[in-house]
N, C-alpha and C positions, 0 to 999 in steps of 0.2 A: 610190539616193541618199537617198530622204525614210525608207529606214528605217533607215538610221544616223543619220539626223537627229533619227530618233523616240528610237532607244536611247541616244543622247545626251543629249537634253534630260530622257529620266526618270532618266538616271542621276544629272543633276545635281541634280535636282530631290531624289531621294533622299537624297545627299547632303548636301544643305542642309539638310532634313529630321531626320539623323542628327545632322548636327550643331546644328541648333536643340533637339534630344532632349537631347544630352547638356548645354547651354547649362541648360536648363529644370533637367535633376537635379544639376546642378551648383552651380545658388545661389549667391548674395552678390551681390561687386559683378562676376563675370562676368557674370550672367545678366543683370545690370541693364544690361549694356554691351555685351553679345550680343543678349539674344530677339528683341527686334524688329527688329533690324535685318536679323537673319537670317531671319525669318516673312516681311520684306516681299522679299527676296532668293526667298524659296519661291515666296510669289505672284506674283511677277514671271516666274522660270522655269518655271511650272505657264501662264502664262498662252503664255508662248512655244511649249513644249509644245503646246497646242490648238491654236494658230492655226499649228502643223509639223502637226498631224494634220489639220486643216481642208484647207492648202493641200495636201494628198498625198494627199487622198479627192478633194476637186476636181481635181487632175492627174489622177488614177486614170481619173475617169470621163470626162474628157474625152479621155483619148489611149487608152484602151480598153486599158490594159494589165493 
């Protein structure tokens, strides 16, 4: 379960990523009404992200699988 949860969250993460990329080279008034809100959209699933791989290494080791 926690490792579809993993490839989920970086997928998203990627994606938001791609798309804050193209936001960046894209300029004007997208990027002024895109970038950030998309970067804090990253860090938010980048932190979701960790805290799926934190709680799936502490499941790991505590159920011995």
């Amino acid at each position: 379960m926690f490792d579809i949860l993993v490839v989920a969250a970086i997928l998203a993460v990627t994606v938001t990523l791609g798309l804050g990329l193209y936001s960046l080279f894209r300029g004007g008034d997208y990027a002024r009404s895109h970038s950030n809100r998309l970067m804090r959209w990253r860090v938010g699933l980048q932190a979701v992200a960790v805290l799926i791989l934190v709680v799936g290494m502490v499941w790991k080791a505590t159920q011995g699988a």
